[in-house]
N, CA, C and O atoms as CSV, one atom per row, in Angstrom:
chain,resi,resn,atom,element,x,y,z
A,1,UNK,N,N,0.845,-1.179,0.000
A,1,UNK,CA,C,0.000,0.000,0.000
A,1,UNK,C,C,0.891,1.242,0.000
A,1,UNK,O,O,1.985,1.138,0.555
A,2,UNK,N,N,0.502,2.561,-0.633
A,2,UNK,CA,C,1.204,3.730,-0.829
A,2,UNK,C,C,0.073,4.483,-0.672
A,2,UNK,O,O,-1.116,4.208,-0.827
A,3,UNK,N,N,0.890,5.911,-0.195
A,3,UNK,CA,C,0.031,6.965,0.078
A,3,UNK,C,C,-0.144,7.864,-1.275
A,3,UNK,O,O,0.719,8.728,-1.430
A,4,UNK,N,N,-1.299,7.749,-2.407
A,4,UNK,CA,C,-1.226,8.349,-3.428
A,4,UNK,C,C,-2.110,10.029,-3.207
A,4,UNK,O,O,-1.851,10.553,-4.291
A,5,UNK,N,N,-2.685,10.730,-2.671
A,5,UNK,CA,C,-3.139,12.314,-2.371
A,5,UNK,C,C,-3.267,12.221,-0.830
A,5,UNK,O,O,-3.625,11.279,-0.122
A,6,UNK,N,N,-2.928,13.289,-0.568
A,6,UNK,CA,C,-3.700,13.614,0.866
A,6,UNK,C,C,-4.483,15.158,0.764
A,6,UNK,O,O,-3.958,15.993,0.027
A,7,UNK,N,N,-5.421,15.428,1.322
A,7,UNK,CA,C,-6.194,16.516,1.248
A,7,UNK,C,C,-6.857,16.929,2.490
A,7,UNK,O,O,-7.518,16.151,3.179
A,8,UNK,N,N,-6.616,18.512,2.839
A,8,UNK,CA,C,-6.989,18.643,4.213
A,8,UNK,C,C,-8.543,19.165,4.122
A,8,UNK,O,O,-9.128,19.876,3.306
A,9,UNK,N,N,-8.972,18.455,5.396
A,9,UNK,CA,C,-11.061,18.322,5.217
A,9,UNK,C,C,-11.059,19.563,6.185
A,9,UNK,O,O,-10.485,19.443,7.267
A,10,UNK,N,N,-11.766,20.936,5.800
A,10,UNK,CA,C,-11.921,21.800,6.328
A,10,UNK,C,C,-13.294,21.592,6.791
A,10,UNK,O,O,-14.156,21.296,5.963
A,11,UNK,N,N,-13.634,21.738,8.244
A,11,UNK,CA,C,-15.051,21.808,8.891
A,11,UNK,C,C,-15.646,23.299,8.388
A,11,UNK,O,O,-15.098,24.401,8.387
A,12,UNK,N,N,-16.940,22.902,7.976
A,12,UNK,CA,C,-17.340,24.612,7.423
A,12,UNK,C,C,-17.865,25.352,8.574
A,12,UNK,O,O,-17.969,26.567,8.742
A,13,UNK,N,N,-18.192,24.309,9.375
A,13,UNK,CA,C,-19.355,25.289,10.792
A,13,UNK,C,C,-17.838,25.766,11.788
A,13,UNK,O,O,-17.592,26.801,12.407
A,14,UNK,N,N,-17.059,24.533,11.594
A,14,UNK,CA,C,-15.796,24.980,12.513
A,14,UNK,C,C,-15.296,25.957,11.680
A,14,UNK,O,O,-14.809,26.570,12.630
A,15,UNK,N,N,-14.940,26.747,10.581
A,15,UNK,CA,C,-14.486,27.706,10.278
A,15,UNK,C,C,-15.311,28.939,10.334
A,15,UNK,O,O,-14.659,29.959,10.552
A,16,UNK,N,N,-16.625,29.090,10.185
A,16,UNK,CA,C,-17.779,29.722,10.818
A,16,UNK,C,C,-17.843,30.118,9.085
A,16,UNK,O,O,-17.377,31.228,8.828
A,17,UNK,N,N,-18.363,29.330,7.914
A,17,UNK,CA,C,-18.319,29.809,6.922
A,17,UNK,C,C,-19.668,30.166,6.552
A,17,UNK,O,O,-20.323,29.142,6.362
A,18,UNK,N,N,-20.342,31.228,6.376
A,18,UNK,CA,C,-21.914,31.226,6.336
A,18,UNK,C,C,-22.226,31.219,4.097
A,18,UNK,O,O,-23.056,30.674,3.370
A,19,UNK,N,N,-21.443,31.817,3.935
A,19,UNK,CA,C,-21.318,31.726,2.516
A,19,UNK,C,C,-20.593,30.970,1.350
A,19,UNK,O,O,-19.672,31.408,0.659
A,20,UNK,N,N,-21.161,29.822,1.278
A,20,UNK,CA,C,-20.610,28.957,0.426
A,20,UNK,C,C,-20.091,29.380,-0.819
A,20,UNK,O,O,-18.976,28.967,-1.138
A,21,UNK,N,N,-20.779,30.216,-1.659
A,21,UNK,CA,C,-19.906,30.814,-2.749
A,21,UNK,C,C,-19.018,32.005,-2.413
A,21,UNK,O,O,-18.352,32.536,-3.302
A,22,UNK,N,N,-18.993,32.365,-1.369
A,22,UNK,CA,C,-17.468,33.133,-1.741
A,22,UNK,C,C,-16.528,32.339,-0.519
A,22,UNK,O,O,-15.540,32.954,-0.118
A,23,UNK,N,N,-16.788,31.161,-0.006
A,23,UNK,CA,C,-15.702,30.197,-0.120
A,23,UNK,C,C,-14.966,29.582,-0.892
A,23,UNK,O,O,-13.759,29.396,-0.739
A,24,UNK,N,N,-16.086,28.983,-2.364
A,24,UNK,CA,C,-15.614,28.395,-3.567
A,24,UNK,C,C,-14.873,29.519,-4.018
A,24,UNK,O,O,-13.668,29.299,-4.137
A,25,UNK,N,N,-15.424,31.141,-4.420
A,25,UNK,CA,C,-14.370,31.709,-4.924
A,25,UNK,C,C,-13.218,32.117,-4.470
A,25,UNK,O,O,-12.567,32.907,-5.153
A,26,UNK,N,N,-12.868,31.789,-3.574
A,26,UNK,CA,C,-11.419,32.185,-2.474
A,26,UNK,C,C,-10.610,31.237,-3.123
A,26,UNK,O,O,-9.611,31.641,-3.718
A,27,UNK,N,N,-10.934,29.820,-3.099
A,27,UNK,CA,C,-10.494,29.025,-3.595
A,27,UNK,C,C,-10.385,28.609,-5.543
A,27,UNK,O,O,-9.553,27.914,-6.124
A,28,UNK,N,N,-11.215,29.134,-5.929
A,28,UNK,CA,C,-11.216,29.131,-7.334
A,28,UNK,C,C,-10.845,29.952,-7.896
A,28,UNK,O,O,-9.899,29.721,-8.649
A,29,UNK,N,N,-11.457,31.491,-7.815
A,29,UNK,CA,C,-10.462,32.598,-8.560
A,29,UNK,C,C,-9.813,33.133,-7.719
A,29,UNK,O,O,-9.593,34.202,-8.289
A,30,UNK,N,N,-9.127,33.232,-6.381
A,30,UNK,CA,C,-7.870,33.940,-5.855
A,30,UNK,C,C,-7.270,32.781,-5.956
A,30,UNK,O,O,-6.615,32.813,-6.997
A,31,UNK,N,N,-7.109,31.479,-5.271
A,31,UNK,CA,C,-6.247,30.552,-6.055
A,31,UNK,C,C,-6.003,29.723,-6.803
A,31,UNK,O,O,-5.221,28.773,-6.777
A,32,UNK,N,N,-6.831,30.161,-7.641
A,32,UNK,CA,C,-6.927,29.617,-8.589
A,32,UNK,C,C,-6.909,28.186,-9.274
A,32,UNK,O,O,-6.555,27.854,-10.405
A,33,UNK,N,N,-7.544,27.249,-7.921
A,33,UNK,CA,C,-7.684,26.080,-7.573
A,33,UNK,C,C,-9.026,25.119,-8.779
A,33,UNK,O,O,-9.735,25.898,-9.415
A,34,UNK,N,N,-9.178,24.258,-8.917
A,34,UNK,CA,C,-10.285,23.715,-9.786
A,34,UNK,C,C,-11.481,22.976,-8.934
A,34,UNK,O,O,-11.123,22.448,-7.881
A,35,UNK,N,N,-12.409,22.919,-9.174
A,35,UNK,CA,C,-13.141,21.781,-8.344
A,35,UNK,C,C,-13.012,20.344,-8.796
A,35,UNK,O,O,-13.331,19.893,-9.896
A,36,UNK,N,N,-12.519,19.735,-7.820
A,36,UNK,CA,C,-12.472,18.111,-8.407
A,36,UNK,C,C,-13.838,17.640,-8.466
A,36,UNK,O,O,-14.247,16.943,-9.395
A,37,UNK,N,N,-14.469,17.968,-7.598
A,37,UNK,CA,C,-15.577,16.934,-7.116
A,37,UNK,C,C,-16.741,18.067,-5.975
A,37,UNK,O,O,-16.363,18.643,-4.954
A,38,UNK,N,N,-17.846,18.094,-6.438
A,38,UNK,CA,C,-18.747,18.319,-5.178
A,38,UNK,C,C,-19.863,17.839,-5.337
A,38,UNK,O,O,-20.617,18.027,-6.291
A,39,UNK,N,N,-20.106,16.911,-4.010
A,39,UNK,CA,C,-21.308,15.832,-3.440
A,39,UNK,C,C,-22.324,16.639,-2.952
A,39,UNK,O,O,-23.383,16.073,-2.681
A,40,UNK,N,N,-22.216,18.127,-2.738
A,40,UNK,CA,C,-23.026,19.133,-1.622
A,40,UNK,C,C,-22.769,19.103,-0.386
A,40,UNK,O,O,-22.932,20.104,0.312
A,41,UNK,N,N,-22.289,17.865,0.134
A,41,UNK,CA,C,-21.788,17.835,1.329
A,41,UNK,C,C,-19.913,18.386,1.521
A,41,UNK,O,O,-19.385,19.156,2.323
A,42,UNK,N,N,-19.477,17.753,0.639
A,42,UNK,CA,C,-18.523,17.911,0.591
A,42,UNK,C,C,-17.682,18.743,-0.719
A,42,UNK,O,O,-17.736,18.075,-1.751
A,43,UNK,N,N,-17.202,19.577,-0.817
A,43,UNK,CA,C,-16.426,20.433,-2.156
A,43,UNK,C,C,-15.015,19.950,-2.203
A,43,UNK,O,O,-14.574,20.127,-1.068
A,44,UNK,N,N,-14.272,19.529,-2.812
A,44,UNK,CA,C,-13.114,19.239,-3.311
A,44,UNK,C,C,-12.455,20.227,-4.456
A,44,UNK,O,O,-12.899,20.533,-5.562
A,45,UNK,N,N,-11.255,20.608,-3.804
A,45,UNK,CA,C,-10.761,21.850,-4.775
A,45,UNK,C,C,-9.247,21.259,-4.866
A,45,UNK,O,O,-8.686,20.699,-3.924
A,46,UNK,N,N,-8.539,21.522,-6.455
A,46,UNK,CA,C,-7.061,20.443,-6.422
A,46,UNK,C,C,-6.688,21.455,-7.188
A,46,UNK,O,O,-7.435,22.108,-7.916
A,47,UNK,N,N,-5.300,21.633,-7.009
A,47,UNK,CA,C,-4.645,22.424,-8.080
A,47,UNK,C,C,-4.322,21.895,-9.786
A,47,UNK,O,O,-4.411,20.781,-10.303
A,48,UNK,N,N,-4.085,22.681,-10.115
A,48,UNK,CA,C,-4.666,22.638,-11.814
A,48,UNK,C,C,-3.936,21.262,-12.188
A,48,UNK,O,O,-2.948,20.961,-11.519
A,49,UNK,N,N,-4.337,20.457,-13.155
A,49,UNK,CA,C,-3.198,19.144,-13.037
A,49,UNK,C,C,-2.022,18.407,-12.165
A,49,UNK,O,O,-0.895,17.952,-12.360
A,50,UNK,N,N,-3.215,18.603,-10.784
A,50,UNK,CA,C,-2.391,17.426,-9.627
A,50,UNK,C,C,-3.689,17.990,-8.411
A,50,UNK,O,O,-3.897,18.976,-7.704
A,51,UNK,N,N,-4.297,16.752,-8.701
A,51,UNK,CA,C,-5.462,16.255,-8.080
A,51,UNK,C,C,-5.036,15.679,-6.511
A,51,UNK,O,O,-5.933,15.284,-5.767
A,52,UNK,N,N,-3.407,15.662,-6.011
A,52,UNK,CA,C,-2.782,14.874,-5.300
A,52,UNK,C,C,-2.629,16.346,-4.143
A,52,UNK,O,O,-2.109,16.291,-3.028
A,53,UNK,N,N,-3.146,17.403,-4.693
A,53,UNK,CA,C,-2.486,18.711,-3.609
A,53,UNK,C,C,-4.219,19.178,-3.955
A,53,UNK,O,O,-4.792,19.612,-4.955
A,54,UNK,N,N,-4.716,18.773,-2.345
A,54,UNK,CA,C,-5.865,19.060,-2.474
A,54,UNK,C,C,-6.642,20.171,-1.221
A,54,UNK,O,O,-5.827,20.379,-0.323
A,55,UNK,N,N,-8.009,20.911,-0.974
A,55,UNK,CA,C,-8.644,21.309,0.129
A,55,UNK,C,C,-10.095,20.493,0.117
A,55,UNK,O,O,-10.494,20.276,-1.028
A,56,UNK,N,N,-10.613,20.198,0.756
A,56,UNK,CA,C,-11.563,19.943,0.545
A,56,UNK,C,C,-13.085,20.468,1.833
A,56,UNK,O,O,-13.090,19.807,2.872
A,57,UNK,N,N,-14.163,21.512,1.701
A,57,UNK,CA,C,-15.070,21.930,2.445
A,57,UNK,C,C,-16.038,20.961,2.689
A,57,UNK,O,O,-16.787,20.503,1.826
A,58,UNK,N,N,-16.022,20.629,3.938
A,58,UNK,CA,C,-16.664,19.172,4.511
A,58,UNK,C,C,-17.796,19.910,5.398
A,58,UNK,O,O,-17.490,20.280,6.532
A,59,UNK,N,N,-18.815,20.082,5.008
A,59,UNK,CA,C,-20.342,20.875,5.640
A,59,UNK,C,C,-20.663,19.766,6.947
A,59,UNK,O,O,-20.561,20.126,8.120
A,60,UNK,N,N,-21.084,18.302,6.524
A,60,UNK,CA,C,-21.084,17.337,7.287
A,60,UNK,C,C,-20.753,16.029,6.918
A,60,UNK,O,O,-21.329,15.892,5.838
A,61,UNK,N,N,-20.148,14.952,7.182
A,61,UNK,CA,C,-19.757,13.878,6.157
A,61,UNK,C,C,-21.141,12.962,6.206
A,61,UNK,O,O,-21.796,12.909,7.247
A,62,UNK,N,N,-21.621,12.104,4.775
A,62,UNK,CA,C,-22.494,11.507,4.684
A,62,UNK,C,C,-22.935,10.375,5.431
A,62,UNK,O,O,-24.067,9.949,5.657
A,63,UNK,N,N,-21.822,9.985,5.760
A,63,UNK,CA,C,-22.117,8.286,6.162
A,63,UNK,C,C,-21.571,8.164,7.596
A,63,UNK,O,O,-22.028,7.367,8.415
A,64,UNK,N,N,-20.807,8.809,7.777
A,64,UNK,CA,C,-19.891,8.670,8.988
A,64,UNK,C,C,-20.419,9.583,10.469
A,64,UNK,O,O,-21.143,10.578,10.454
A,65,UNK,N,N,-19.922,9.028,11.490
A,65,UNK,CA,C,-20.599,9.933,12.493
A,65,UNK,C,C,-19.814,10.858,12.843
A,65,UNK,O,O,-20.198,11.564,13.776
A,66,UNK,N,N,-18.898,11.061,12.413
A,66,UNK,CA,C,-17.594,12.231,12.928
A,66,UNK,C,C,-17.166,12.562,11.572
A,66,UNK,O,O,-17.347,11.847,10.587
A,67,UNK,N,N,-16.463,13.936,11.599
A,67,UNK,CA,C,-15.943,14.335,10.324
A,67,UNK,C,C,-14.499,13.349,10.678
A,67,UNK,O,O,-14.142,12.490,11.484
A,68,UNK,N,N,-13.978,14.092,9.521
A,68,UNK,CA,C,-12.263,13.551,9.710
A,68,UNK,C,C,-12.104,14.551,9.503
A,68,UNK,O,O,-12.968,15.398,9.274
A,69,UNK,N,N,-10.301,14.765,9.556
A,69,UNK,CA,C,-9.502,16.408,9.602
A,69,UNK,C,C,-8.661,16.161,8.015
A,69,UNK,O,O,-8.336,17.060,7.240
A,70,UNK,N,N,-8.490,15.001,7.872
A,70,UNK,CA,C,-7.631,14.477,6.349
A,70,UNK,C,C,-8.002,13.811,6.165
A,70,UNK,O,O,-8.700,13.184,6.962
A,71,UNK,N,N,-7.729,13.396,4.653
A,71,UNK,CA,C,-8.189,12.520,3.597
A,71,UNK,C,C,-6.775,11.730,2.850
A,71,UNK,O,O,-5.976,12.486,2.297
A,72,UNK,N,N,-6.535,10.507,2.842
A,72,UNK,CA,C,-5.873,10.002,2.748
A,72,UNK,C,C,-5.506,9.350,1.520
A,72,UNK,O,O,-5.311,8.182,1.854
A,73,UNK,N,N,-5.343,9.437,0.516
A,73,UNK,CA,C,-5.708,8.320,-0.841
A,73,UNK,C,C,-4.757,7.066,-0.867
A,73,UNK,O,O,-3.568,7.154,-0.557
A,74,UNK,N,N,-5.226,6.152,-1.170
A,74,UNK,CA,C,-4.129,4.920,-0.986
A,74,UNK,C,C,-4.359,4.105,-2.040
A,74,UNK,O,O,-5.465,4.112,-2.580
A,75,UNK,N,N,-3.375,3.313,-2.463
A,75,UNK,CA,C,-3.209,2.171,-3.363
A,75,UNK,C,C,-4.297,1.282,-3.083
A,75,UNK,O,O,-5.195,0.992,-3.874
A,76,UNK,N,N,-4.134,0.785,-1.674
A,76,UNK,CA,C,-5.154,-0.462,-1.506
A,76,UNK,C,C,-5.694,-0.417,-0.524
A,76,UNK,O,O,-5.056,-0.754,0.474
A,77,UNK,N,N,-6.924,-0.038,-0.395
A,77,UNK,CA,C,-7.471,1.019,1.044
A,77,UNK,C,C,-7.958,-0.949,2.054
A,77,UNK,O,O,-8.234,-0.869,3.251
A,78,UNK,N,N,-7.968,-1.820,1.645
A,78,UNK,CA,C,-8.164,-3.160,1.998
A,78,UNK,C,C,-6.623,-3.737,2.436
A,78,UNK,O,O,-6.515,-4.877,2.887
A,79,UNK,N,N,-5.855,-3.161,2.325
A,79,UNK,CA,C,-4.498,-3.960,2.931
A,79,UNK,C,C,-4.540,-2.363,3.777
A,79,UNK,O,O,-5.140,-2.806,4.756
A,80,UNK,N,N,-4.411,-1.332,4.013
A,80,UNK,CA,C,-4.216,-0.330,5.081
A,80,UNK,C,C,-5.613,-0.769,6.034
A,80,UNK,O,O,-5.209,-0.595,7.184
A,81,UNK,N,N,-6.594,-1.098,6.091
A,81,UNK,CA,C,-7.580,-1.416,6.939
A,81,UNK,C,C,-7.199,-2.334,7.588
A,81,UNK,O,O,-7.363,-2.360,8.808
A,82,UNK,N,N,-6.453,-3.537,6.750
A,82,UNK,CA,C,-5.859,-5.070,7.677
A,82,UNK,C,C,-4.974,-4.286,8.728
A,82,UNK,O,O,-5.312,-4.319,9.911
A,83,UNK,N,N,-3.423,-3.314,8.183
A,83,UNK,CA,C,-2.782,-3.458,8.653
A,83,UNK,C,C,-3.022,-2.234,9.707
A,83,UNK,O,O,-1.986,-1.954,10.310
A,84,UNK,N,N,-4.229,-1.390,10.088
A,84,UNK,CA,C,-4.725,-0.714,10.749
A,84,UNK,C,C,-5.132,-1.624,12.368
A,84,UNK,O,O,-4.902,-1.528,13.574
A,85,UNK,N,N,-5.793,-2.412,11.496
A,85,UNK,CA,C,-6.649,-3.324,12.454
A,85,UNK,C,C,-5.261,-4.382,13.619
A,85,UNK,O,O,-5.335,-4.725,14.799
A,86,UNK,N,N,-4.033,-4.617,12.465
A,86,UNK,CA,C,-3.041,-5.423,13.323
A,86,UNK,C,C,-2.519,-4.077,14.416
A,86,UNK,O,O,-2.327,-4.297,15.612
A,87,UNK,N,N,-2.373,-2.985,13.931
A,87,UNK,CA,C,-1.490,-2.678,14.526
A,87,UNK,C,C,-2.083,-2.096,15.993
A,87,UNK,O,O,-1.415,-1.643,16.923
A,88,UNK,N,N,-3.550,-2.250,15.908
A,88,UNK,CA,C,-4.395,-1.798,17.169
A,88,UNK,C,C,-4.967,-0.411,17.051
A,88,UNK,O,O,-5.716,0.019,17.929
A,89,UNK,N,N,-4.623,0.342,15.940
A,89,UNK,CA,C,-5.917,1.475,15.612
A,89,UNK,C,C,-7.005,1.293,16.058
A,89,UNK,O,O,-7.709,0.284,16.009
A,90,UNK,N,N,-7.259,2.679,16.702
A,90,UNK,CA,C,-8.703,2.940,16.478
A,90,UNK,C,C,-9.857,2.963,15.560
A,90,UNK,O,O,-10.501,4.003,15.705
A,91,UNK,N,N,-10.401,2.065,14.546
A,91,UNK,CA,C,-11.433,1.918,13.721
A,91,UNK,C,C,-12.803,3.355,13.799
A,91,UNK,O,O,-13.824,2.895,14.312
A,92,UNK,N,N,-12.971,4.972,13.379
A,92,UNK,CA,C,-14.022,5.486,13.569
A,92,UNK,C,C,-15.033,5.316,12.955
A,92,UNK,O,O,-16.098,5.691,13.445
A,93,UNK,N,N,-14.990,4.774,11.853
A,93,UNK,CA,C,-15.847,4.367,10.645
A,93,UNK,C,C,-15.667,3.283,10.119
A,93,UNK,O,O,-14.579,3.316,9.544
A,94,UNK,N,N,-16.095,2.443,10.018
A,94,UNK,CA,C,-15.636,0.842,9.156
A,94,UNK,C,C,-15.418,0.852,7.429
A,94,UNK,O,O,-15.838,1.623,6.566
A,95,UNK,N,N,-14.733,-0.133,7.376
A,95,UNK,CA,C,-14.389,0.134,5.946
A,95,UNK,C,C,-16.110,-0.462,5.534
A,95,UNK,O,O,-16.897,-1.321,5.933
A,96,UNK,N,N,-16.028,0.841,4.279
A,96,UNK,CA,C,-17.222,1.473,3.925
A,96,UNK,C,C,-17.304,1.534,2.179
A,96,UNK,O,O,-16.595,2.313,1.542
A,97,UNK,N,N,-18.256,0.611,1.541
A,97,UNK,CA,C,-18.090,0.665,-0.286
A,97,UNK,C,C,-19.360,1.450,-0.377
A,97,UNK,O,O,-20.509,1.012,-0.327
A,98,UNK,N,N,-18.800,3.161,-0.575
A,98,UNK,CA,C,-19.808,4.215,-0.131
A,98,UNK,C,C,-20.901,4.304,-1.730
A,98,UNK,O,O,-20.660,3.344,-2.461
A,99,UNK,N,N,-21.500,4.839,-2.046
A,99,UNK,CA,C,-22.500,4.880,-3.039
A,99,UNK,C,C,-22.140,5.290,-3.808
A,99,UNK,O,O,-22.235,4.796,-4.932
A,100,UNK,N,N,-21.255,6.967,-3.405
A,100,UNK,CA,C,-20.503,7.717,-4.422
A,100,UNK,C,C,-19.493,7.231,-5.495
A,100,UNK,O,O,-19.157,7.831,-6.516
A,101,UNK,N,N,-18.916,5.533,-4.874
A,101,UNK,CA,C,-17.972,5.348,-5.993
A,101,UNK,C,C,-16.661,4.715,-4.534
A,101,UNK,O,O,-16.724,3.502,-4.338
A,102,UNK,N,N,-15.699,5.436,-3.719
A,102,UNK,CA,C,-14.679,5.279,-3.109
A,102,UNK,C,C,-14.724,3.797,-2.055
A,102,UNK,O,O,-15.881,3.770,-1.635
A,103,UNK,N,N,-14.349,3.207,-1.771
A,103,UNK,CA,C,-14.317,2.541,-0.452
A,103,UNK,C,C,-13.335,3.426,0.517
A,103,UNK,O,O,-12.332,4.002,0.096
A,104,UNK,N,N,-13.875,3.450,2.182
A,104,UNK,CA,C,-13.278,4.390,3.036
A,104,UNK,C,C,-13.320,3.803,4.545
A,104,UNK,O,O,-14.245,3.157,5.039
A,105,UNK,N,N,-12.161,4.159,5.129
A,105,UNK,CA,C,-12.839,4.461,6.425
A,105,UNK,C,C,-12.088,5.223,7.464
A,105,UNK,O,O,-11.135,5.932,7.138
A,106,UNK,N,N,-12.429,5.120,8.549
A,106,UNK,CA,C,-11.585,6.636,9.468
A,106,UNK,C,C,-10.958,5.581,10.210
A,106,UNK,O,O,-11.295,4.398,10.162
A,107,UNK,N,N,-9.989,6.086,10.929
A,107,UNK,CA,C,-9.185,5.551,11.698
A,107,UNK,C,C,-8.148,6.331,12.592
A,107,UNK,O,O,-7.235,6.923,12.019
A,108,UNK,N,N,-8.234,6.362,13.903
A,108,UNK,CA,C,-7.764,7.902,14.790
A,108,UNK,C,C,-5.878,7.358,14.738
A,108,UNK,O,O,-5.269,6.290,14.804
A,109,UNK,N,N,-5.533,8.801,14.584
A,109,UNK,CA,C,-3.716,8.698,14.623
A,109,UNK,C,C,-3.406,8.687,16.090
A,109,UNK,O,O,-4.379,9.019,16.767
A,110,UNK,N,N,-2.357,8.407,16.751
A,110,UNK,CA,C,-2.125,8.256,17.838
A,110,UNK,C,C,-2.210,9.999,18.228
A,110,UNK,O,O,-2.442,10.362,19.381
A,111,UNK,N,N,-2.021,10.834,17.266
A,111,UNK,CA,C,-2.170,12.098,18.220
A,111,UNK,C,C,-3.568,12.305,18.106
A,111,UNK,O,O,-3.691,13.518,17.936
A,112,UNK,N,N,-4.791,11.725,18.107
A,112,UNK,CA,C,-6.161,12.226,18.232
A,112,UNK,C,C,-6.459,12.356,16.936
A,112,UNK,O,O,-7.674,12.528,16.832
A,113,UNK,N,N,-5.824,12.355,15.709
A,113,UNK,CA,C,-6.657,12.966,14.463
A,113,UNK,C,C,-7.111,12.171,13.859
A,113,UNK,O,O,-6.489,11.114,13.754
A,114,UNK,N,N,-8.493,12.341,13.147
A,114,UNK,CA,C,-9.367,11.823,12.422
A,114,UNK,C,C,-9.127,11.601,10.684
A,114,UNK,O,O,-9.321,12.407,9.774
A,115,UNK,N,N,-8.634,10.196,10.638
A,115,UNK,CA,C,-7.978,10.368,9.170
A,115,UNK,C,C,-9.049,9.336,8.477
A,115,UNK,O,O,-9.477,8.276,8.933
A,116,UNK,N,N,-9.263,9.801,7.575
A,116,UNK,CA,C,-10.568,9.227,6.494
A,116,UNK,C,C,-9.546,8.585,5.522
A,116,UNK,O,O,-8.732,9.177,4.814
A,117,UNK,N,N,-9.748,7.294,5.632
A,117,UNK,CA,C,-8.405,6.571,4.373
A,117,UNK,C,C,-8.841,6.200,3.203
A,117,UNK,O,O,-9.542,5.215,3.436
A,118,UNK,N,N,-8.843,6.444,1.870
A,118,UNK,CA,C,-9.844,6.016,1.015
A,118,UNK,C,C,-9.737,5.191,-0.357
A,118,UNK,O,O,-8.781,5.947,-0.532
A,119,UNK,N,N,-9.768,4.591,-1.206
A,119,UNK,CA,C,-8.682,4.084,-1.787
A,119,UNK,C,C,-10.615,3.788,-3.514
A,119,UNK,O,O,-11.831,3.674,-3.357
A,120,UNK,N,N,-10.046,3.800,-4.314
A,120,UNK,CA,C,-10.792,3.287,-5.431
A,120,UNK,C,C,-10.612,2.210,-6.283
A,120,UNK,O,O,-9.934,2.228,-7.310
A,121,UNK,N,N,-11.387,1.038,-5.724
A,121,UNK,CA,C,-11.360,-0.147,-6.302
A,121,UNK,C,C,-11.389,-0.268,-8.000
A,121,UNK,O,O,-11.364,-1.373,-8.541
């Protein structure tokens, strides 16, 4: 398994964002960032050809009961879940074959953070 993007999950209520479009434009025309992806829940913004340097505005996550703080992309999100599970991680979300397309799941770092690991079969 390899770590292929990581992307930091911005809480929108924790940033106190009341205006969703001139969040997107902070991110789109001052930096001129692209949208990869938006679910409504979640906005994904990557710089222009490298999808691997990402932000992403996380309103509330769909499936999960806690946000995460990062997003993890991996080769084989089924061998990082095994070797999650050996090494005695915390499991926050179970590995998850979500609707949208990704398989995912959270799993707490020893310093407290909420990492969403996600990988595409």
């Amino acid at each position: 398994m390899r770590v292929t993007r990581i992307s930091a999950n911005l809480g929108v209520d924790d940033l106190g964002v009341d205006d969703m479009a001139a969040a997107r434009s902070f991110y789109t025309d001052f930096l001129g960032m692209e949208v990869g992806f938006d679910l409504g829940w979640v906005v994904n913004f990557h710089v222009p050809g490298n999808d691997a340097a990402s932000v992403q505005l996380v309103t509330r996550d769909a499936t999960a009961a806690t946000d995460s703080h990062i997003s993890v992309g991996v080769s084989d999100v089924r061998e990082a879940y095994q070797l999650a599970l050996r090494r005695g991680y915390e499991i926050v979300h179970p590995l998850t074959e979500e609707e949208w397309g990704p398989t995912r799941f959270f799993v707490r770092s020893p310093s407290g953070a909420v990492v969403n690991i996600v990988g595409h079969d």
